[in-house]
matplotlib code that plots the C-alpha trace (Angstrom):
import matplotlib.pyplot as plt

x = [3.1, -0.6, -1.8, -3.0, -7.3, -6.3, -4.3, -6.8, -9.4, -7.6, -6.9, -10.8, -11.2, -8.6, -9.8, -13.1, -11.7, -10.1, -12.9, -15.0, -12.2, -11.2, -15.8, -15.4, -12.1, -12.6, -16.5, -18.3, -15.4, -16.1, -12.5, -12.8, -9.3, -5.7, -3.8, -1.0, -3.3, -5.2, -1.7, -0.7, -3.7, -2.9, 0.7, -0.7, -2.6, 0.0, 2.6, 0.6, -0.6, 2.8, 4.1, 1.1, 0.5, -3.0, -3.2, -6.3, -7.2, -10.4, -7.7, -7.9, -4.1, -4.6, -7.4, -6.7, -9.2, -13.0, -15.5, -17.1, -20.5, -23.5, -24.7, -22.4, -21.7, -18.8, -15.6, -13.3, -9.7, -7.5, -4.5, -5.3, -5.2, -2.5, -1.7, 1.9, 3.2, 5.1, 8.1, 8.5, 12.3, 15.5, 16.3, 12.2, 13.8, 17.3, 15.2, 13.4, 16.2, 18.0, 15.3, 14.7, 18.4, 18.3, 15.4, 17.5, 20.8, 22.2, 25.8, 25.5, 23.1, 19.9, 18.3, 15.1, 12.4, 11.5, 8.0, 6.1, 3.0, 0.2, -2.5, -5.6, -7.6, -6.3, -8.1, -7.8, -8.4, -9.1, -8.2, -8.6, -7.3, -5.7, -9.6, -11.1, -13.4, -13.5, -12.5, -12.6, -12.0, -9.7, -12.3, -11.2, -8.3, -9.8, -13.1, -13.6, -16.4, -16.9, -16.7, -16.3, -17.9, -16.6, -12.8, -14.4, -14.7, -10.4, -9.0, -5.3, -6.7, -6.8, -9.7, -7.6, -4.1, -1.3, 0.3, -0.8, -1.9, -5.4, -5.4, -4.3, -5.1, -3.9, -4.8, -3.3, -3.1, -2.9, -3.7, -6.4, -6.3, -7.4, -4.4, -3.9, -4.8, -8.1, -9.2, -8.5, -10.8, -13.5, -14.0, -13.6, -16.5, -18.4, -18.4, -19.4, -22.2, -23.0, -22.8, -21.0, -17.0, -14.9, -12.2, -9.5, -8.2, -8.1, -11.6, -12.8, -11.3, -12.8, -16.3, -15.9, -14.8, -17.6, -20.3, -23.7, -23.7, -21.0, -21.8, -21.2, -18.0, -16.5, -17.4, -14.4, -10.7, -9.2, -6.0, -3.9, 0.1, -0.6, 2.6, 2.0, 0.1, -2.2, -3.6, -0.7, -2.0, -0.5, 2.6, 6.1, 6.4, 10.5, 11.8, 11.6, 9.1, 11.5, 11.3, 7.2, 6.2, 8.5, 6.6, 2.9, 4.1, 4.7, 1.2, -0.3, -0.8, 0.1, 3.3, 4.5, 7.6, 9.2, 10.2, 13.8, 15.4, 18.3, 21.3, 20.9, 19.1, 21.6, 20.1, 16.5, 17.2, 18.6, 15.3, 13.2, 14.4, 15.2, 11.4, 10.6, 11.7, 10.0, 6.4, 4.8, 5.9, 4.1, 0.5, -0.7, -0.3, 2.1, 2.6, 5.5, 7.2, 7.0, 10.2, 10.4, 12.5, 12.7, 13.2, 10.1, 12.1, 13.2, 9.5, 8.1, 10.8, 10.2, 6.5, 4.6, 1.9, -1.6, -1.9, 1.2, 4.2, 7.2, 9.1, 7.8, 7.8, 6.1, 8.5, 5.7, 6.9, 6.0, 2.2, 0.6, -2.5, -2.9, -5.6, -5.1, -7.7, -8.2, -7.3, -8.3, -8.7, -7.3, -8.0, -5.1, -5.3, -3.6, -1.6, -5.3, -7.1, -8.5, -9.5, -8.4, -9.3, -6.2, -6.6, -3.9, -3.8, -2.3, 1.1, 1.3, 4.2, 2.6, 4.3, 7.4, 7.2, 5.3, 2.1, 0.7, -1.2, -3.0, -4.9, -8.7, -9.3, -12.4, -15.9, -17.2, -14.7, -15.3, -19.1, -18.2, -16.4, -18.7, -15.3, -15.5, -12.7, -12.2, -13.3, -10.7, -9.9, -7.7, -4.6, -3.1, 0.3, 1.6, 5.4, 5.6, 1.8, 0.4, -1.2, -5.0, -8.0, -9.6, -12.0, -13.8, -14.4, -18.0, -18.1, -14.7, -13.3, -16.4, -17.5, -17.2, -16.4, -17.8, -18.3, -15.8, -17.7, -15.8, -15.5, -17.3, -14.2, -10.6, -8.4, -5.6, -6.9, -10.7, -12.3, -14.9, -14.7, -17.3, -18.3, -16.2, -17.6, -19.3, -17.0, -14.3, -14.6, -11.6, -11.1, -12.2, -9.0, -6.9, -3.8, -4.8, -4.4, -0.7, -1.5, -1.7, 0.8, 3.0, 2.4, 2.2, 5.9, 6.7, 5.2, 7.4, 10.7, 9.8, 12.2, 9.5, 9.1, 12.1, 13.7, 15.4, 17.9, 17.7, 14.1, 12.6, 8.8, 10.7, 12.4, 9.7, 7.2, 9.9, 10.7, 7.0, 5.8, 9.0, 7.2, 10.5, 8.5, 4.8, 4.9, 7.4, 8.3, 9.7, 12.1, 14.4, 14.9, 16.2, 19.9, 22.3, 22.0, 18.1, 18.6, 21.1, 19.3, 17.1, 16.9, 19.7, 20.4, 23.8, 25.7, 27.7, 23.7, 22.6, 25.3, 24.5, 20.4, 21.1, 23.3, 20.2, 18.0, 19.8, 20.1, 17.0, 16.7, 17.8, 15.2, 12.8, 9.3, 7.3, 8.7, 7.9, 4.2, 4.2, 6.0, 3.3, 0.7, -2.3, -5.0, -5.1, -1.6, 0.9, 4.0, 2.9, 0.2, 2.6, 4.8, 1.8, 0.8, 4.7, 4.7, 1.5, 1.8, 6.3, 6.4, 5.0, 3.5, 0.6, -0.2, -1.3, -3.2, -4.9, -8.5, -10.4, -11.0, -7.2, -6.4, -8.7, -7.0, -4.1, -3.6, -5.4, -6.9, -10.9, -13.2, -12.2, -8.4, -8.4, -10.7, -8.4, -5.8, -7.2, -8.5, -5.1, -4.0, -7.1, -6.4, -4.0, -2.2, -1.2, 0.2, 1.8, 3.2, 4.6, 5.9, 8.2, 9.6, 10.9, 12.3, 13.9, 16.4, 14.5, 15.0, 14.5, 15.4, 12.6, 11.1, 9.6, 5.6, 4.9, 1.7, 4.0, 3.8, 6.3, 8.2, 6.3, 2.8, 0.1, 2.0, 0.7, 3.4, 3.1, 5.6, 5.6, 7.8, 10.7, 13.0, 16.7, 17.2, 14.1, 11.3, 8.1, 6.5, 10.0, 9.8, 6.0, 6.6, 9.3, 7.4, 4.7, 7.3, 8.3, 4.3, 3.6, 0.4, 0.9, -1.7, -2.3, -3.1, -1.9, -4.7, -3.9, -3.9, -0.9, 2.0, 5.2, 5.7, 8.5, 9.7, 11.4, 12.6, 9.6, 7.0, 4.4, 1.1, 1.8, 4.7, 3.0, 0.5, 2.4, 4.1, 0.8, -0.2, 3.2, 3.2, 7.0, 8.6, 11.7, 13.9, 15.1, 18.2, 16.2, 14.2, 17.4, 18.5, 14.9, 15.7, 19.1, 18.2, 15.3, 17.4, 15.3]
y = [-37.8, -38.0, -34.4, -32.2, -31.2, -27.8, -28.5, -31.1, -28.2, -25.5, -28.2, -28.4, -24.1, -24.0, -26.5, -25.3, -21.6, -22.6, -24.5, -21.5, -19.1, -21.6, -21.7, -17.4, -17.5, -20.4, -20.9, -17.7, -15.4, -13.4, -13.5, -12.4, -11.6, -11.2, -14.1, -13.2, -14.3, -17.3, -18.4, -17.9, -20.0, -23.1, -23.1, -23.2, -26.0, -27.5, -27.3, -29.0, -31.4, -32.6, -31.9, -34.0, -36.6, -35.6, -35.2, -37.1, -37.3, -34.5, -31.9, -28.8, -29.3, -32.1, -30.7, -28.3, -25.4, -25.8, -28.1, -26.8, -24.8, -26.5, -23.6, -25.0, -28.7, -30.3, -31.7, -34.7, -33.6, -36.6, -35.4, -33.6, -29.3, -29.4, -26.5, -25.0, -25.1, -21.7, -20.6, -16.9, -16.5, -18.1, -20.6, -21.8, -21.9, -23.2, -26.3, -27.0, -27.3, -29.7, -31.8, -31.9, -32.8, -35.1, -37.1, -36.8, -38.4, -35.2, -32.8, -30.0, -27.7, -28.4, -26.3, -24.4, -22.9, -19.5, -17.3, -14.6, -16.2, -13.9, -13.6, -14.6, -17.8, -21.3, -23.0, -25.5, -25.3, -28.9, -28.7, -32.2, -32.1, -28.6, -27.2, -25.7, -28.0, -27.3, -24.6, -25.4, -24.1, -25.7, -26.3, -29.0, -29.9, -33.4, -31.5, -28.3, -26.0, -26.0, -22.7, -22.8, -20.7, -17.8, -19.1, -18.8, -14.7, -14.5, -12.3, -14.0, -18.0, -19.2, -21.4, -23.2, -24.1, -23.6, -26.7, -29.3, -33.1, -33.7, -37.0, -35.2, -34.0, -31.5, -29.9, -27.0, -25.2, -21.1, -18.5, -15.9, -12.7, -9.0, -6.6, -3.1, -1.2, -3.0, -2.8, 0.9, 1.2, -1.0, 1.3, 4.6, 3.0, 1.8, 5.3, 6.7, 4.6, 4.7, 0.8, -1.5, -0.7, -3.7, -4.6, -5.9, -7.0, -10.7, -11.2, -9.2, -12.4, -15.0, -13.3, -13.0, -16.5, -17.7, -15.8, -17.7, -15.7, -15.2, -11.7, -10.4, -12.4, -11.1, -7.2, -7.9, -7.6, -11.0, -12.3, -15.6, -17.3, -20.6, -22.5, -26.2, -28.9, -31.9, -34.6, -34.5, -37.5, -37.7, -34.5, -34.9, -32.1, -31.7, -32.8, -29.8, -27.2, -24.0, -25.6, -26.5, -22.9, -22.1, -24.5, -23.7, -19.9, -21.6, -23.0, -19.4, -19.7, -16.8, -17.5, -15.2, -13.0, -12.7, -16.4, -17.7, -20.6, -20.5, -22.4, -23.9, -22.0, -18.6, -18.3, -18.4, -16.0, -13.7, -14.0, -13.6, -10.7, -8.9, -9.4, -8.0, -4.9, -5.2, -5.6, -2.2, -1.9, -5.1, -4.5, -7.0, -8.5, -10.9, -12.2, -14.0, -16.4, -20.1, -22.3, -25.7, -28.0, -27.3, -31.0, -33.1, -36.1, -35.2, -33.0, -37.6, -38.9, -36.8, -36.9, -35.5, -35.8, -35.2, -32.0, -30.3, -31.4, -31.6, -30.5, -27.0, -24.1, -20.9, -18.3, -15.3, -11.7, -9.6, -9.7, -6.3, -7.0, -7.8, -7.3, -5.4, -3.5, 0.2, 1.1, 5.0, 8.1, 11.6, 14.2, 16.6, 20.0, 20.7, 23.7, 25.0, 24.2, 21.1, 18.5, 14.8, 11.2, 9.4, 6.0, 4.9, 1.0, -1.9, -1.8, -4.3, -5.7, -4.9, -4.4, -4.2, -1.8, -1.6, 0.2, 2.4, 4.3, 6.0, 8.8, 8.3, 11.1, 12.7, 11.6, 10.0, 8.3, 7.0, 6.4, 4.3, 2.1, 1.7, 2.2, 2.3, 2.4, -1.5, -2.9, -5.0, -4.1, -5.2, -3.0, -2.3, -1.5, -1.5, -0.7, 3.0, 3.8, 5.0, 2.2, 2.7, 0.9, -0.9, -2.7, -3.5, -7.2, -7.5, -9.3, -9.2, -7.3, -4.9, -5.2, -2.1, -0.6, 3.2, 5.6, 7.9, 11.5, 14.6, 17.6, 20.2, 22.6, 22.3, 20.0, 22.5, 25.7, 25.3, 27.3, 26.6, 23.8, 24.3, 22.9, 23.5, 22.0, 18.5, 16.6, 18.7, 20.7, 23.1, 25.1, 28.9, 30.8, 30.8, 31.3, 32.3, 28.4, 27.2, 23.7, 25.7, 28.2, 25.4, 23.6, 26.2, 27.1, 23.7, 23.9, 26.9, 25.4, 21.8, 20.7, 21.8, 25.0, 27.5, 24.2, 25.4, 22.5, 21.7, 23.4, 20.4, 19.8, 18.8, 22.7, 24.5, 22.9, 24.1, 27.7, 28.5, 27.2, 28.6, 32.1, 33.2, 32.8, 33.6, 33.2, 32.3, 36.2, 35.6, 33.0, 35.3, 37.1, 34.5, 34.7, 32.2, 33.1, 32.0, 28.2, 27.6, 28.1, 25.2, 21.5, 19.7, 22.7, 23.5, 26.4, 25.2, 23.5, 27.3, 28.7, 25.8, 26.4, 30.0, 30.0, 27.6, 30.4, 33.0, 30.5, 30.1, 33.7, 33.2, 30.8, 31.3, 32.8, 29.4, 27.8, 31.4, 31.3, 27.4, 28.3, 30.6, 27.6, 29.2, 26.4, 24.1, 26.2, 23.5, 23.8, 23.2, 25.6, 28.0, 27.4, 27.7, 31.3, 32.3, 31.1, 33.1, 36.3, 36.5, 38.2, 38.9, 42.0, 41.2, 38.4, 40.3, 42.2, 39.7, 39.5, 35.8, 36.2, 36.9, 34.1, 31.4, 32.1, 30.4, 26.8, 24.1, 26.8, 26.6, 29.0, 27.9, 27.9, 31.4, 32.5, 31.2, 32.9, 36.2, 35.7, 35.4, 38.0, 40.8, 40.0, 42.7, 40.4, 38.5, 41.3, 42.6, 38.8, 39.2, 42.5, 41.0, 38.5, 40.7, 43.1, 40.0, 39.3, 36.9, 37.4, 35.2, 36.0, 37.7, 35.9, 37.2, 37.2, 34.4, 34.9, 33.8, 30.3, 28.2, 25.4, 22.4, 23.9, 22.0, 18.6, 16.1, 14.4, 11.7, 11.0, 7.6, 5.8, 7.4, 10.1, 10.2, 13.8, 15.8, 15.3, 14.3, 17.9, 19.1, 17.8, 18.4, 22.3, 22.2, 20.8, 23.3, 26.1, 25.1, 25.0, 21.0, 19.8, 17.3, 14.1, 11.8, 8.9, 7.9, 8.2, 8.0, 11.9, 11.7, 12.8, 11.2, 9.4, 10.2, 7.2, 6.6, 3.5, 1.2, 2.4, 0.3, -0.1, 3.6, 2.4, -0.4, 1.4, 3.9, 1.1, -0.9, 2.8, 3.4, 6.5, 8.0, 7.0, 8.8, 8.2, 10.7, 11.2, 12.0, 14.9, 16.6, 16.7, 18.0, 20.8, 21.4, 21.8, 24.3, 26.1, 26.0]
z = [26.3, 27.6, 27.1, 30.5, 29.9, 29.6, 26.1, 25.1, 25.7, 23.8, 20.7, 20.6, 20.5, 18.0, 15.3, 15.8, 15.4, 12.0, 10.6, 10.9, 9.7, 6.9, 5.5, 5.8, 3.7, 1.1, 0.7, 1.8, 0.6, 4.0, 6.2, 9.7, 10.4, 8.3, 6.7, 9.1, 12.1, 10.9, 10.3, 13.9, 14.8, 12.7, 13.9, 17.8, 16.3, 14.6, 17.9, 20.0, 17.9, 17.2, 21.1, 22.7, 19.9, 19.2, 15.1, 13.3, 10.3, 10.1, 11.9, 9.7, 9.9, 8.1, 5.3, 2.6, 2.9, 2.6, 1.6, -1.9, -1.9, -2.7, -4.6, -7.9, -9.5, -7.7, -9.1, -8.0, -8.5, -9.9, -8.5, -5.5, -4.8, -1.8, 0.5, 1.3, 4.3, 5.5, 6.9, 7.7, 7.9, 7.0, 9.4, 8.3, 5.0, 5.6, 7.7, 4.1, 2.7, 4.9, 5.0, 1.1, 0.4, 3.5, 1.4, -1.8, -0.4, -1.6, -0.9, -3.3, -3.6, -5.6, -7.9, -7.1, -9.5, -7.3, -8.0, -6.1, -4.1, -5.5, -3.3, -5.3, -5.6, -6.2, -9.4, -12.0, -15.8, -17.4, -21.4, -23.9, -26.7, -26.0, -25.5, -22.4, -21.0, -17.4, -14.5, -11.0, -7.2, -5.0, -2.6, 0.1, -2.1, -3.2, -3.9, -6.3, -7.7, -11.3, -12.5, -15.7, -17.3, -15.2, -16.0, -20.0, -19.2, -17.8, -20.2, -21.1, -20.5, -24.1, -25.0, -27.0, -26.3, -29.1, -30.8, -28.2, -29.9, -30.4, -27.5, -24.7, -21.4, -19.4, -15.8, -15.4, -12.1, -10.9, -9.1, -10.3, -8.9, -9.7, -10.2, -8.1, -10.5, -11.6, -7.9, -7.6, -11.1, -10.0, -6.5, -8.5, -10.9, -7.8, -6.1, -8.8, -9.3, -5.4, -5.6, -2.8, -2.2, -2.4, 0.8, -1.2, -4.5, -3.3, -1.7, -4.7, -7.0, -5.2, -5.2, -9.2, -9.6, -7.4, -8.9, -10.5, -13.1, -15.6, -16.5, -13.2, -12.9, -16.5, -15.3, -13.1, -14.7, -13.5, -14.2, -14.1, -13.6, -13.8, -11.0, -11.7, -13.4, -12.1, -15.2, -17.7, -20.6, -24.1, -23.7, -23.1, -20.9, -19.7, -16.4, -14.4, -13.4, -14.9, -18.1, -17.9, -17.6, -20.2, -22.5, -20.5, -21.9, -25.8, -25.3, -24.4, -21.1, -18.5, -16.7, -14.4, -15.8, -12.2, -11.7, -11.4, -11.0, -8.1, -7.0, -2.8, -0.8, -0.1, -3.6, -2.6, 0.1, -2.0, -4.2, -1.3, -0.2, -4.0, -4.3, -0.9, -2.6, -5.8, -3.5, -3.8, -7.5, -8.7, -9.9, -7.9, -4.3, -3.3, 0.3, 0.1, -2.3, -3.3, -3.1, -5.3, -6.0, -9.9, -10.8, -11.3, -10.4, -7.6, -6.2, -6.9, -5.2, -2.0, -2.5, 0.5, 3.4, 4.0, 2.8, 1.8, -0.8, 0.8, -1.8, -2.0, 0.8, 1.0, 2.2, 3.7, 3.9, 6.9, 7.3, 5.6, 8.1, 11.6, 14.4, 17.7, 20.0, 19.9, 23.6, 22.9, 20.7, 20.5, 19.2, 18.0, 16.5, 13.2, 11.3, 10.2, 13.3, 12.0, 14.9, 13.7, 15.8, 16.4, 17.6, 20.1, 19.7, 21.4, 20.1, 16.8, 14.6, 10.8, 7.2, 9.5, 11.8, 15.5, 15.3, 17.5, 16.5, 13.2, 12.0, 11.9, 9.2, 10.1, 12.6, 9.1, 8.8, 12.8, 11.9, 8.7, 10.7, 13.3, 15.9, 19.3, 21.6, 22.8, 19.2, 18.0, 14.2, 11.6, 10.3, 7.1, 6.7, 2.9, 2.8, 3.4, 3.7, 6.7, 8.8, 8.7, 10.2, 7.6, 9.4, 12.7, 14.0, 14.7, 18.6, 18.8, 21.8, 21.9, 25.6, 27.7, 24.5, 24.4, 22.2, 20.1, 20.4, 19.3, 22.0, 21.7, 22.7, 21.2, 23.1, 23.8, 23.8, 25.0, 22.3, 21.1, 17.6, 14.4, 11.8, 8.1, 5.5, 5.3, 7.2, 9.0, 12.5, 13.3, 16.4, 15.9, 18.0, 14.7, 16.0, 19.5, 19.7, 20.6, 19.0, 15.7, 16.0, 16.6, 13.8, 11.1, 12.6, 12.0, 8.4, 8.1, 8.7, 6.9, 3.9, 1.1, 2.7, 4.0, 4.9, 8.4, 9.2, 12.9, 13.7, 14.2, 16.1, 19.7, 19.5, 18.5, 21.1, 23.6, 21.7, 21.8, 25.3, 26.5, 24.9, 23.0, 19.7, 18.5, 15.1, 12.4, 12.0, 15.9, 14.2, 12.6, 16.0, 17.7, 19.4, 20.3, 24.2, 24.0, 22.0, 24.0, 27.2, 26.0, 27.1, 25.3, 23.4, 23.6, 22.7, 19.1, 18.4, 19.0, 16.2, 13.8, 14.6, 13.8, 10.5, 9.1, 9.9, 8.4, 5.2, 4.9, 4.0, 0.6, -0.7, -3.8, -4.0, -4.4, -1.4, 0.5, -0.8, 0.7, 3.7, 4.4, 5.1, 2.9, 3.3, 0.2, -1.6, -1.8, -3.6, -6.8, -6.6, -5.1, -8.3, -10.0, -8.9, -9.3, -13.0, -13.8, -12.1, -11.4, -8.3, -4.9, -5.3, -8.3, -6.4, -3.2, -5.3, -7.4, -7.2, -6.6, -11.0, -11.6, -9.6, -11.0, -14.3, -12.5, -13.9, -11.4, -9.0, -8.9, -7.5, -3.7, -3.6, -5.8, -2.4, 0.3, -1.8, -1.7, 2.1, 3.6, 1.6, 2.3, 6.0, 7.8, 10.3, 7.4, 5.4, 8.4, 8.7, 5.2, 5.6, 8.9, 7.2, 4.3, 6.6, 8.5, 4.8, 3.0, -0.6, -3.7, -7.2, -9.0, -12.1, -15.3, -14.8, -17.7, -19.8, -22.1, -23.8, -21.6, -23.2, -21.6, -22.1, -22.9, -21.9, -19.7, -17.0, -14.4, -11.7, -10.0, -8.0, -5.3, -6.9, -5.0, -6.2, -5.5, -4.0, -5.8, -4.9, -6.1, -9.3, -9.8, -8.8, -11.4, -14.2, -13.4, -13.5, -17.5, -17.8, -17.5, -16.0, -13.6, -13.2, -10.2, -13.1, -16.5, -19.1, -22.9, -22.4, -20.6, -22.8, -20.3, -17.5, -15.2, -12.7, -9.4, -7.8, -6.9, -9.6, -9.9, -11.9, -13.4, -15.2, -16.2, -17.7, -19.3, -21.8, -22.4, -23.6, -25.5, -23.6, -23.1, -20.6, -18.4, -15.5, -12.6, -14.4, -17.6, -16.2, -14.6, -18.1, -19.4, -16.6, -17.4, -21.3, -20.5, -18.0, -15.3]

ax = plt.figure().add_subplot(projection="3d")
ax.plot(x, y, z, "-o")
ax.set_aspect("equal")
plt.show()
């Protein structure tokens, strides 16, 4: 089919669009824009290369990654670096298949030697005689960098391999990469040192490995799982791949632990998606997961093209990045009257779910961006974290862009906004403001706080525009006759809303103190103040010294504290909500020594039963201390499904370790 001008002209854009994309990622270690949508770009390419018969042979579909820098020594690969080509659900993966046992001749199902793709940087390690002797980049895939000396400095590559004969050779092949929780300790080291912030834990890797001097590289904690060989000379390695890295791991090489072999591909689905799960609780990023057919036999027989095997498929999870343009910002008004940016964006399918939207933080935050409304910007979604704006494409969607300036008056209630702190601005009517009696209602009702089933934000917007409520005294006044007047509020909704409220009268004093939204008193602070001083009363009374005695509350919580409580309206507050019922059951002031005292926890990972906040007030109650970060300070560690580096950590330190179900017992044997 001859191809139209307009397709021939696009083919042009797009190979000229990945050649530049593919020198940013591989040799300048500088990407412009997410995995997700460089891979977008090459499939275009790919389509209508294929559709209008226009492939040739300096095609960057047809070229694995970028030429090598001149700044180091090249290296000819033997056996050449390929790519992987990529599939992104199962019918991609269920067409590998076919055509792999197509090319085989075969009717059963084949086996296949599964592992997670980490997202690091592809290199080769060289060893003769079972020595180190060289280290080198992918580069163009026939072309490396030698880098050598900086693969010397990997902690976990031996520089000699274990029980290997003296005339061999052996190219081993991997993927380095820098876990989470290195990343998050080389930033916390950089800020405190006022030195550069790094992006992410993979372009961090690729710097480090393509550093001219070794010292810099070794400062940074890399890692390796070697997933193949090139050169094998002088071994009799077995026939398939499972059975390689089980002898590459006998030799004292890094293998990863999480690989598996599986039967057809409903097994290697089932993988797939088992490790989709495990994602945010592996210390270091994946994006998807490499498929290949496990025997080394069969991988020759089906051999493959110009820059891919055929008889391997990378299976890629939802992308965790992906650009969009920033059509507008908000600015909304929270519980305390702080004033936040919000970006509304062009709606965008990322870590799967559609974004649109995300918090902006502060007018720092806006100015460390460089953000204006227009820019196009990259966004990070990683499984249940809040999407944020990481980053802003320089000449990218930036015309008629203007700028993001905050108002001088509040949004809602058009009084005037000031200045709190370094970086914060809050509106000055208090609760004047309906934005922030609103949400210090909602507060109110939430789960952690006096948990009132069914008073969700839609119903209180309603209850207090519709002026039937003021503050969250007016909530225990509420009839049935009024809720069900509402909008899609009907009478039995009414009686349910109202036996919640009345429930909520029995609750306990730490969830009260919460409830009450004093700036910076969460519920473990509020279990916390309970702990120390046992009832309501010496805490109203405290003084900002008393309180600072309190475990975890410096100089400026113990004076929020004692502000909310020295001003009338609040006491009068107080003093309405006891007379409306609520009652908890009073608890011994304790001075005393409590029987966790002294001990360090950390909670990680999703608890079923409680709440983390529930568990961390809990453990506060019996005297605990509870850390953000495991430190070899840090008596036990208590886990949830999904933990992650924490866990991790907590065994390399031989630090106890207990599950969910573990603590409830702790609880049930202190009596809390």
């Amino acid at each position: 089919m001859s191809a139209p001008e307009k397709v021939k002209r696009e083919v042009l854009l797009l190979r000229k669009q990945i050649g530049r994309h593919n020198e940013l990622y591989y040799t300048l270690d500088n990407p412009q824009i997410p995995d997700a949508d460089y891979d977008e770009l090459v499939s275009r390419l790919s389509n209508l290369e294929r559709e209008y018969d226009l492939v040739l042979g300096d095609s960057p579909t047809q070229r694995v990654g970028a030429s090598p820098s001149s700044q180091f020594s090249e290296v000819k690969h033997e056996v050449p670096m390929l790519s992987l080509d990529k599939v992104f659900d199962g019918a991609g993966l269920r067409s590998f298949d076919s055509r792999v046992t197509k090319r085989l001749a075969n009717n059963f199902a084949l086996d296949y030697s599964c592992e997670p793709k980490v997202d690091g940087i592809a290199v080769s390690l060289l060893f003769e005689g079972g020595y180190l002797v060289r280290g080198s980049t992918r580069g163009d895939g026939e072309r490396g960098e030698d880098i050598t000396q900086n693969i010397k400095n990997l902690r976990g590559i031996p520089h000699k391999l274990v029980s290997v004969p003296t005339r061999s050779r052996l190219e081993v092949r991997g993927e380095v990469f820098l876990t989470k929780s290195g990343f998050e300790s080389l930033n916390q080291t950089a800020e405190k040192e006022g030195t550069k912030i790094f992006v992410n834990p993979r372009n961090t890797a690729s710097g480090a490995m393509r550093q001219l001097d070794p010292k810099l590289s070794g400062k940074v904690p890399l890692q390796m799982f070697c997933y193949g060989i090139g050169i094998c000379e002088g071994l009799n390695l077995p026939n398939r791949l499972s059975e390689v890295f089980n002898e590459l791991d006998t030799f004292g090489l890094p293998v990863n632990k999480e690989r598996q072999v599986e039967q057809g591909i409903d097994g290697c689905l089932n993988y797939c998606n088992s490790l989709l799960t495990m994602r945010e609780s592996l210390d270091y990023e994946i994006d998807g997961a490499v498929i290949k057919v496990d025997s080394l036999v069969g991988q020759k027989h089906i051999g493959q093209n110009a820059r891919t095997p055929r008889w391997a498929m990378a299976f890629k999870f939802p992308a965790e990045e992906k650009t969009t343009r920033v059509l507008g910002v908000e600015f909304q008004v929270g519980r305390t009257g702080t004033i936040t940016p919000v970006a509304r964006l062009e709606p965008v399918f990322v870590g799967g779910v559609t974004v649109s939207n995300t918090t902006l933080h502060n007018m720092d935050e806006v100015a460390r961006l460089g953000l204006r409304v227009g820019n196009t910007v990259v966004v990070r979604r990683a499984g249940d974290v809040i999407p944020k704006i990481v980053k802003v494409l320089n000449g990218r969607g930036t015309r008629g862009g203007s700028a993001i300036v905050l108002p001088s008056d509040c949004p809602v209630c058009g009084s005037p906004i000031e200045k709190d702190g370094a970086v914060l601005f809050r509106c000055s009517a208090g609760m004047v403001c309906s934005a922030q009696q609103k949400e210090t209602i909602k507060h109110f009702a939430s789960r952690s706080a006096m948990d009132i089933e069914g008073l969700g934000s839609k119903l209180v917007e309603q209850l207090v525009d519709g002026e039937l409520i003021e503050n969250v005294s007016d909530v225990y006044n509420l009839n049935v006759d009024q809720i069900a007047g509402l909008e899609r509020m009907g009478r039995k909704s009414a009686e349910n809303l109202i036996a919640a409220i009345n429930k909520s009268k029995s609750t306990t004093l730490p969830r009260f103190l919460f409830a009450l939204g004093i700036r910076e008193v969460g519920d473990a602070t509020a279990a916390a103040l309970v702990g120390y001083f046992g009832d309501l009363d010496r805490i109203l009374k405290a003084s900002v010294e008393q309180l600072e005695k309190v475990e975890d509350v410096g100089p400026i919580v113990a004076f929020r504290i004692f502000s909310f409580f020295s001003n009338e309206d609040n006491l009068s507050l107080v003093k309405k909500l006891r007379h409306s019922g609520i009652t908890w059951e009073e608890q011994a002031s304790s001075l005393s020594v409590k029987p966790l005292a002294g001990q360090n926890f950390v909670l990680t990972g999703t608890m079923e039963r409680l709440t983390r906040n529930e568990a961390k007030a809990r453990l506060i109650e019996l005297g605990a201390k509870v850390a953000g970060s495991v430190s070899k300070n840090t008596d036990c560690v208590v886990y949830g499904s999904g933990a992650g580096s924490k866990l991790l950590k907590a065994r390399s330190l031989d630090i106890k370790v207990i599950d969910e179900e573990e603590l409830f017992n702790l609880f049930g044997d202190l009596d809390v």
